[in-house]
C-alpha positions as CSV (number, residue, x, y, z in Angstrom):
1,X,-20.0,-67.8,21.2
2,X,-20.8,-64.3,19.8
3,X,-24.6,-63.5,18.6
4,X,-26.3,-61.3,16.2
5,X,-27.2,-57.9,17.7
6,X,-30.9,-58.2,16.6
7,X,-31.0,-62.1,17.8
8,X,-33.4,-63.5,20.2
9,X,-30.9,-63.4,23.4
10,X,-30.1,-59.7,22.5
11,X,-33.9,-58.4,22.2
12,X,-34.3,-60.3,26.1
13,X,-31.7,-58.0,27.2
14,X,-33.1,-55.0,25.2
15,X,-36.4,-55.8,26.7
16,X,-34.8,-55.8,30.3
17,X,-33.6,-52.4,29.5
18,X,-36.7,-50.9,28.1
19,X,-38.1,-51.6,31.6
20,X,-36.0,-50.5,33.8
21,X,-35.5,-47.3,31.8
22,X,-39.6,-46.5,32.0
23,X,-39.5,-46.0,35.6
24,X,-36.2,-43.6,35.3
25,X,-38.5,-42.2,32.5
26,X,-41.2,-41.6,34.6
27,X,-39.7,-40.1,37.5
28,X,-37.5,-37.9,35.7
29,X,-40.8,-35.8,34.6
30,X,-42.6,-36.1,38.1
31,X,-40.0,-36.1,40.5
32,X,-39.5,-31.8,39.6
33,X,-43.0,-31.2,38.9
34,X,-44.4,-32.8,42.5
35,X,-40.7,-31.1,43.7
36,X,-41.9,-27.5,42.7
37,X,-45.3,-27.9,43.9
38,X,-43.9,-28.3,47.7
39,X,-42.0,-25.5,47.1
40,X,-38.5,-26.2,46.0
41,X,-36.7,-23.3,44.0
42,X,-34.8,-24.2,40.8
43,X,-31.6,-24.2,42.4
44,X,-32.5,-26.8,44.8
45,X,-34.5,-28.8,42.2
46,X,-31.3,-28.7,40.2
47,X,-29.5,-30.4,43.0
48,X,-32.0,-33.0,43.7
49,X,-32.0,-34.0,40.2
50,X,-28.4,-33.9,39.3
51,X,-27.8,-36.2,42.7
52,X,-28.7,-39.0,40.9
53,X,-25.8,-38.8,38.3
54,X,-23.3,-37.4,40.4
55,X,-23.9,-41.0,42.4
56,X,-23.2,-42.6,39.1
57,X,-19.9,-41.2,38.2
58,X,-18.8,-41.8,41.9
59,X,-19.3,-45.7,41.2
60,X,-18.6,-46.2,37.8
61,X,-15.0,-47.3,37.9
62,X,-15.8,-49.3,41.4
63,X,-18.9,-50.8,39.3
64,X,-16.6,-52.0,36.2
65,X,-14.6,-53.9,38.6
66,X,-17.1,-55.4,40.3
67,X,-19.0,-56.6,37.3
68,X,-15.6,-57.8,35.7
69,X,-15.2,-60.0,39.5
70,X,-18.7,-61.1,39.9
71,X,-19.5,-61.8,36.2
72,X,-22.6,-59.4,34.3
73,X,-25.2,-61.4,35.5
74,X,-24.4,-62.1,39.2
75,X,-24.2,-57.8,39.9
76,X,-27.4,-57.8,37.5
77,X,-29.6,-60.2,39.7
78,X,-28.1,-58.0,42.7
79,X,-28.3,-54.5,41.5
80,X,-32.8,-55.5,39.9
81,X,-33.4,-55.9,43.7
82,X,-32.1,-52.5,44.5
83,X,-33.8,-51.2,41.5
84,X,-36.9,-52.8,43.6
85,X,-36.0,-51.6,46.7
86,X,-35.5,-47.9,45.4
87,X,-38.5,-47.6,44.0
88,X,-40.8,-48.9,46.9
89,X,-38.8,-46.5,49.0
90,X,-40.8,-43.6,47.0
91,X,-44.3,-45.4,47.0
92,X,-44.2,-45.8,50.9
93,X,-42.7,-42.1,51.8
94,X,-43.7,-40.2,48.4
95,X,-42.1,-36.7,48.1
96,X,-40.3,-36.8,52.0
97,X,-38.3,-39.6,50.1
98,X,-36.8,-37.8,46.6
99,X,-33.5,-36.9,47.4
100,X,-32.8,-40.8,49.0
101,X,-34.6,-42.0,46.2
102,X,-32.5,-40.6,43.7
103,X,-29.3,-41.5,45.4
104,X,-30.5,-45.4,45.8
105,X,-31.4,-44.7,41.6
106,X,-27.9,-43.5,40.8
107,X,-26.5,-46.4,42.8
108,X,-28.4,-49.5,40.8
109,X,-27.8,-47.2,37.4
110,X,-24.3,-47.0,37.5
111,X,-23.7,-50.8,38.1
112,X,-27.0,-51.7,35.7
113,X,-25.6,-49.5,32.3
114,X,-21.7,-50.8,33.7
115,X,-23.5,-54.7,33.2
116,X,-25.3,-54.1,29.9
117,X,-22.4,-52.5,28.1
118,X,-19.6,-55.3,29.4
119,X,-22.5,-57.6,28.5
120,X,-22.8,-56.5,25.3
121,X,-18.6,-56.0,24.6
122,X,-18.5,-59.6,25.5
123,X,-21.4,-61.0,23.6
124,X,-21.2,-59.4,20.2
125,X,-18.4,-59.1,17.6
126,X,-16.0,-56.4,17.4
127,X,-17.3,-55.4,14.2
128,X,-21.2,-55.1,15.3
129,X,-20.6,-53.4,18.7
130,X,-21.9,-49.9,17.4
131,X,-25.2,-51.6,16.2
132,X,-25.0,-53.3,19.6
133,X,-24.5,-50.5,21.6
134,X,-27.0,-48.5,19.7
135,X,-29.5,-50.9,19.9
136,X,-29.0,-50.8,23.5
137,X,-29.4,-46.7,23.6
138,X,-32.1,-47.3,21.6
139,X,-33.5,-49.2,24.7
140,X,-32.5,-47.0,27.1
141,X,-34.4,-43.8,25.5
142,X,-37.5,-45.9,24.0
143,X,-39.6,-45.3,26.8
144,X,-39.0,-41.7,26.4
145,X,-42.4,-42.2,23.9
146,X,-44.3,-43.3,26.4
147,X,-42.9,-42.7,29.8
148,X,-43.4,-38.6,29.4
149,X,-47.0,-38.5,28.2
150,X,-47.9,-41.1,31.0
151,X,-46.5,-39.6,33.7
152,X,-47.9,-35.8,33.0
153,X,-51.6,-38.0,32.6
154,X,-50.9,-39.6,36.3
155,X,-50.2,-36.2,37.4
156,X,-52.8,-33.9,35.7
157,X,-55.1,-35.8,37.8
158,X,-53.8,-34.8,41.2
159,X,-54.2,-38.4,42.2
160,X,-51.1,-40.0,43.3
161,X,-52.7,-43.6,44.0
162,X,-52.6,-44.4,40.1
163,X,-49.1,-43.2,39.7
164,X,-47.8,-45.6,42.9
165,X,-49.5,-48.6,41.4
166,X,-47.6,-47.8,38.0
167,X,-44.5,-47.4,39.8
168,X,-45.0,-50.5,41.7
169,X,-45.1,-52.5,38.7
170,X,-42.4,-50.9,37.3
171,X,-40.2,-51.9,40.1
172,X,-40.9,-55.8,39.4
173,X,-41.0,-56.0,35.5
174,X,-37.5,-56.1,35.0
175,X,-37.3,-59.0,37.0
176,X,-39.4,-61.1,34.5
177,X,-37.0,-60.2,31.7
178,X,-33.8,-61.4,33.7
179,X,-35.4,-65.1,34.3
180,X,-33.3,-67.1,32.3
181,X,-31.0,-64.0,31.2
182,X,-28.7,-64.9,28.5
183,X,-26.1,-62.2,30.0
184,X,-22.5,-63.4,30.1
185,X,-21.8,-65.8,33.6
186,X,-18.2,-65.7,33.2
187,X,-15.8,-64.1,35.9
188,X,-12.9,-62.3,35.3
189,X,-9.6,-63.7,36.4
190,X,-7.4,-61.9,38.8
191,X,-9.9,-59.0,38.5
192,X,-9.7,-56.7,41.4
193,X,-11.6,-53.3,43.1
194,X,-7.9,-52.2,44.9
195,X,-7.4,-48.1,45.5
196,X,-4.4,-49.2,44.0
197,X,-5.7,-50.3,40.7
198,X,-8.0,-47.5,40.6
199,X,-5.1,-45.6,41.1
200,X,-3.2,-46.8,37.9
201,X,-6.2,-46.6,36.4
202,X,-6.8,-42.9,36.7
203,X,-2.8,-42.5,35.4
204,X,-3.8,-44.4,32.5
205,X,-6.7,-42.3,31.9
206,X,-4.7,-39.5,32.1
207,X,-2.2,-41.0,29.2
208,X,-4.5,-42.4,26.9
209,X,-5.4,-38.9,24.7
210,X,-8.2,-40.9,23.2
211,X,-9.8,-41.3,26.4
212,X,-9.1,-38.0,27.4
213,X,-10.2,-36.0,24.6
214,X,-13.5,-38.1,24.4
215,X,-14.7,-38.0,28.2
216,X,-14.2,-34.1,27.6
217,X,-16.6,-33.7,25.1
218,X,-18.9,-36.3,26.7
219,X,-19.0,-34.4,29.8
220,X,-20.0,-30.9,28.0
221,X,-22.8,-32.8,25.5
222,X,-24.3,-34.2,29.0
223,X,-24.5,-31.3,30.8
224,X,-26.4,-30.2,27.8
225,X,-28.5,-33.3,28.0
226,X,-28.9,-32.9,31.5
227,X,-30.4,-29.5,31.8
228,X,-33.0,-30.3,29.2
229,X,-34.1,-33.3,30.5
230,X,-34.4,-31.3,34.2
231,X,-35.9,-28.3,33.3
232,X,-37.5,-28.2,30.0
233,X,-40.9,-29.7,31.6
234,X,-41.2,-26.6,34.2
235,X,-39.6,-24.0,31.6
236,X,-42.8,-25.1,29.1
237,X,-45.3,-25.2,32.1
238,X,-44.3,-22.1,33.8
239,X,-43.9,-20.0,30.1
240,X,-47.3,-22.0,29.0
241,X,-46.4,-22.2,25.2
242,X,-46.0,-25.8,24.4
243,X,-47.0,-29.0,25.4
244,X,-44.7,-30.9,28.1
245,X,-45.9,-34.3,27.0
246,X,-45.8,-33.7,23.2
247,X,-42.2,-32.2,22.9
248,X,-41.0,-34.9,25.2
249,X,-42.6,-37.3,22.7
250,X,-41.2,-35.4,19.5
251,X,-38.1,-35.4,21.0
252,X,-38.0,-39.3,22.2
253,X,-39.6,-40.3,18.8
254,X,-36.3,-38.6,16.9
255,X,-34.1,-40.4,19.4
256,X,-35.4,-43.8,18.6
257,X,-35.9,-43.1,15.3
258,X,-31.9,-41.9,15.1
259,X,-30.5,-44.7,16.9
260,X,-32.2,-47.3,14.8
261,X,-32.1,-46.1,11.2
262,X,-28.3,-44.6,11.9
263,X,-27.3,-47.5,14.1
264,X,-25.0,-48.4,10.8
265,X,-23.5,-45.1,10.4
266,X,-21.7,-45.0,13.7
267,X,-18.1,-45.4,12.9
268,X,-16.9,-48.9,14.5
269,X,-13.4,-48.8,13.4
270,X,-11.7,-47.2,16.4
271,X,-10.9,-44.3,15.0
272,X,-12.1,-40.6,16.2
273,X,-14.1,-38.6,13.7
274,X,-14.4,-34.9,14.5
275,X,-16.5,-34.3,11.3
276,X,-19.3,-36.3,12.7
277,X,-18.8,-35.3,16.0
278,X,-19.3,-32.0,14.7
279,X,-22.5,-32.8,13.1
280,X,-24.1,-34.0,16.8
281,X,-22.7,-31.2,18.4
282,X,-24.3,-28.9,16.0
283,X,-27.5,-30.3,16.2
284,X,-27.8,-29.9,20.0
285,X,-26.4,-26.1,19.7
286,X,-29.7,-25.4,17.1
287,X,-31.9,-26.9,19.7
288,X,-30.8,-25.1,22.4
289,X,-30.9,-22.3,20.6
290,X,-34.1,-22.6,19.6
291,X,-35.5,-23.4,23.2
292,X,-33.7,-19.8,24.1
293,X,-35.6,-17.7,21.8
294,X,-38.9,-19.5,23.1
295,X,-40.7,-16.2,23.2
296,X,-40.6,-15.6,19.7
297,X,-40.9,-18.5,18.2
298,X,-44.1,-19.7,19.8
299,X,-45.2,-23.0,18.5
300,X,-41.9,-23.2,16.2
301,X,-40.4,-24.4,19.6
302,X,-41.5,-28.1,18.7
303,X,-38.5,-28.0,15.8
304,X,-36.1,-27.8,18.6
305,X,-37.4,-30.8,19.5
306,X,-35.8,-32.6,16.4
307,X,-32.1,-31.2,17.0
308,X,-32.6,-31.9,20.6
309,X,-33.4,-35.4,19.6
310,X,-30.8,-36.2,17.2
311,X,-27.9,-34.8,19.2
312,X,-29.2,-37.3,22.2
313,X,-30.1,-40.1,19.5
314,X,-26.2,-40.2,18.4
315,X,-23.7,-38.8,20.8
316,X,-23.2,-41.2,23.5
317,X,-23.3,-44.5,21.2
318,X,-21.0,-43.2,18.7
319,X,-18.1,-41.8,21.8
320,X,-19.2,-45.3,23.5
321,X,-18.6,-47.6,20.7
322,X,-15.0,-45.3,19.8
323,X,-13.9,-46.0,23.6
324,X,-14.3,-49.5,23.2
325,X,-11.4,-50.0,21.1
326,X,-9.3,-46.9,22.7
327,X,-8.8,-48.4,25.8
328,X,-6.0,-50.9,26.5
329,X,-7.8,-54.4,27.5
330,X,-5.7,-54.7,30.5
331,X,-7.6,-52.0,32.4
332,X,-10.4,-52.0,29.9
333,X,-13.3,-52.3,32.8
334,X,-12.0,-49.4,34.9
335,X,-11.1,-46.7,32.1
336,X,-14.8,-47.7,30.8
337,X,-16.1,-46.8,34.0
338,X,-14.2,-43.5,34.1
339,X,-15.3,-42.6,31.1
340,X,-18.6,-43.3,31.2
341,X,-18.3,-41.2,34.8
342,X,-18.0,-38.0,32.6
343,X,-21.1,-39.1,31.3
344,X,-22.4,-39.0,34.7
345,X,-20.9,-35.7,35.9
346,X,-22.2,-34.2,33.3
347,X,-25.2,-34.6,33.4
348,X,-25.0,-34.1,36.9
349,X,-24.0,-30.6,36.3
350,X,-26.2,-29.9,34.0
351,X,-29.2,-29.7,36.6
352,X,-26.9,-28.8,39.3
353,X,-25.7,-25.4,38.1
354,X,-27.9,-24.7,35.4
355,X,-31.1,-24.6,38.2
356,X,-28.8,-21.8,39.7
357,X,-28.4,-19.7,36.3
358,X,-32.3,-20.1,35.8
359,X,-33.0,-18.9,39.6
360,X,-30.6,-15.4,39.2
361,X,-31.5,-15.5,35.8
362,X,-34.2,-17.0,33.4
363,X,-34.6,-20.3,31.3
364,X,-34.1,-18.4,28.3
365,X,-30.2,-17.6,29.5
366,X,-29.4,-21.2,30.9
367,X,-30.0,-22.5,26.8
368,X,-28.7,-19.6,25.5
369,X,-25.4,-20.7,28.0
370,X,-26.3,-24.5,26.7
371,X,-25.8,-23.5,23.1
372,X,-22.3,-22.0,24.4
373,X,-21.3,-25.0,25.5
374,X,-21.9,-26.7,22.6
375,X,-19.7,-24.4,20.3
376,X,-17.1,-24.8,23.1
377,X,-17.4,-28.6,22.5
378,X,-16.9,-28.5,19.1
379,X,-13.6,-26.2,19.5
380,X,-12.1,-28.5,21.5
381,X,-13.3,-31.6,19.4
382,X,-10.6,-30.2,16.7
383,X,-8.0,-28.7,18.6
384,X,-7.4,-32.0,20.9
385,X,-7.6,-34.2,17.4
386,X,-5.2,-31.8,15.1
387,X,-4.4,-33.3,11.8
388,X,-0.8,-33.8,13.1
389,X,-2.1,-35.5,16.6
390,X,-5.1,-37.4,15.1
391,X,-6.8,-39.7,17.4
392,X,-7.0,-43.3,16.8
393,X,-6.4,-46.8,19.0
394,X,-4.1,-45.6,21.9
C-alpha cells in the first residue's frame, strides 16, 4: 500500500537517515583537520577523502541488486552493523585508522542510500516521489546544521575523549530507528548480481540518452560538491577569514531550507528540464566564484555560502527523481546504481584531483577551476538535450 511522504512510517525512515548521516557529517570536517595536523599534504588529504566515494560508485550497481534480492530491509539491518563496526574501528585506532575507515564508510553508504531510495520508489506514489526523495535529501544534509559546529567544538578542545564518546553513540542510534522499520520486506523475483547482467546493464546505460546525459552532469555538479565539502574547512582555517563552523552552517541551513520549501518545484513528470538545470548549475558557478576571490571579498565570502547551498539543496533530488522514470523497469535497480555511481565518482574526484591543483597551486585556483566546471556543465546540459533530441522517458 503506498503512503504519504510526510506520514508517520516515512518520518521513521527520515529519522534513520538523519542519524546515520551526523556521523558522515561529523567526520567529514575532522577527519582532514586531525589529517593535516599529522602532516598529510593536500594531495594526500584529497585522496583519503575522496576514497570513500570512489568505494561507493564501485558498489552501487552490485548494491541495487543485492537490495532488489534480499529485500530493503534485510541489506538495511546488515549494512547498520557495518555502519557500527566502521565507526568503532576509528574510536579504537583513531587517526592510524582513516583511510580503512573511510573505505568500511563508502561500503555501508553505497548499500544504505541504494536501500532508502528503492525503499522510497517502492513505498510512495509515482506522482510524490520528488517530495519523497527530497524529503529524504533533506535528511541526508539536515545534520549539516549541527554536525559542523559540533565537530569544530570537539576539536578546538584538543581533547579527543569527548569526540569518541560522540562517535560512539553515533554508531548505535541508527539502530533504534530501524526497530520495527516500516521499510519494504519484499524480495525481488528472479533478481540477480550476474557479471552478466551487470554487463547488459552497462549496454543499456550506454543506450538510454536520458541516463547518459544525466549521470554526465551529475558527475561534474559532484565533483564540485566534493571539493567544497573537502577543502573548504582548511582553505578558511589556513587563509583565517571566515568562520569554518558558521559557513558550514549558512550553507547547511540553505540546503534544508531549499529541499523543504522547493520539494514541490522539482519536476516529477519524467521529463528533462535544462532551464532548471541551468538555474542549479548557476548557482554553484556564483559560489564558487565567490570562494575564489576570497581575498577580496573578506567577510562577503558568507554569500557564497547561499549559492553553495542551493546548488547542493536541488541538484541531486531533481536528476534523482528524473531517473526514476528514465530507466526501463526491467533493469531499473542496476541502471540506478550506475547512475547514482557518477554521483560517487564525482565526488570522489572532486577531493582526489582538486587536493593536487591546491598543492602546485592555491585554493583560490581549484574554485576558480570549480566554477569552470560548472559552465562546462551547463554547455553540455543543452547540447545533449537539443530542441530536436529532447530528453524525456527513454
Amino acid at each position: 500500500m503506498k503512503i504519504s511522504p510526510l506520514s508517520f512510517s516515512m518520518l521513521q525512515n527520515y529519522g534513520l537517515a538523519i542519524f546515520y548521516f551526523t556521523a558522515n557529517s561529523v567526520l567529514t570536517v575532522i577527519f582532514p583537520l586531525q589529517a593535516a595536523d599529522h602532516g598529510m599534504e593536500e594531495a594526500e588529504i584529497g585522496l583519503m577523502m575522496g576514497i570513500y566515494m570512489f568505494v561507493c560508485m564501485v558498489l552501487r550497481p552490485w548494491a541495487g541488486q543485492m537490495v532488489s534480492k534480499y529485500s530493503v530491509h534485510t541489506v538495511m539491518k546488515y549494512l547498520l552493523l557495518g555502519h557500527v563496526a566502521a565507526l568503532l574501528f576509528y574510536v579504537w585506532l583513531g587517526v592510524e585508522s582513516l583511510y580503512v575507515v573511510r573505505i568500511l564508510q563508502g561500503i555501508v553508504t553505497a548499500f544504505f542510500s541504494m536501500a532508502m531510495q528503492m525503499g522510497i520508489t517502492e513505498t510512495l506514489r509515482d506522482e510524490d516521489r520528488g517530495q519523497g526523495m527530497a524529503m529524504y535529501s533533506l535528511s541526508s544534509v539536515m545534520p549539516g546544521l549541527y554536525g559542523p559546529a559540533l565537530a569544530m567544538l570537539l576539536w578546538v578542545q584538543r581533547d579527543i575523549s569527548w569526540l569518541l564518546i560522540f562517535i560512539t553513540f553515533l554508531a548505535f542510534a541508527p539502530l533504534l530507528f530501524f526497530m520495527k522499520s516500516p521499510l519494504p520486506k519484499i524480495k525481488k523475483e528472479n533478481a540477480s548480481f550476474t557479471l552478466k547482467d551487470m554487463i547488459e546493464g552497462m549496454k543499456l546505460a550506454r543506450a538510454n540518452k536520458g541516463l547518459v546525459v544525466s549521470s554526465g552532469v551529475m558527475l561534474i555538479g559532484a565533483s564540485i560538491f566534493g571539493a567544497i565539502s573537502t577543502f573548504l574547512p582548511l582553505y578558511l582555517l589556513t587563509t583565517d577569514t571566515g568562520n569554518v563552523g558558521l559557513y558550514l552552517f549558512l550553507q547547511a541551513l540553505v540546503v534544508v531550507g531549499s529541499r523543504f520549501i522547493f520539494r514541490k518545484y522539482i519536476p516529477s513528470d519524467g521529463k528533462w528540464h535544462p532551464g532548471f538545470i541551468t538555474l542549479v548549475l548557476g548557482s554553484s558557478i556564483i559560489g564558487t566564484t565567490l570562494l575564489a576571490v576570497l581575498p577580496l571579498i573578506g567577510s562577503f565570502i558568507y554569500i557564497s555560502a547561499l549559492f553553495n547551498g542551493i546548488a547542493t539543496a536541488m541538484l541531486y533530488p531533481t536528476l534523482t527523481t528524473y531517473i526514476s522514470f528514465a530507466i526501463p523497469e526491467s533493469h531499473k535497480h542496476v541502471l540506478l546504481g550506475i547512475f547514482l555511481a557518477s554521483y560517487d565518482l564525482g565526488f570522489s574526484l572532486g577531493g582526489m584531483l582538486m587536493g593536487i591543483v591546491i598543492q602546485f597551486g592555491s585554493y583560490p585556483i581549484m574554485f576558480a577551476a570549480c566554477s569552470i566546471m560548472g559552465v562546462v556543465a551547463i554547455i553540455y546540459n543543452f547540447i545533449a538535450s537539443s530542441p530536436k533530441e529532447r530528453i524525456i522517458i527513454e
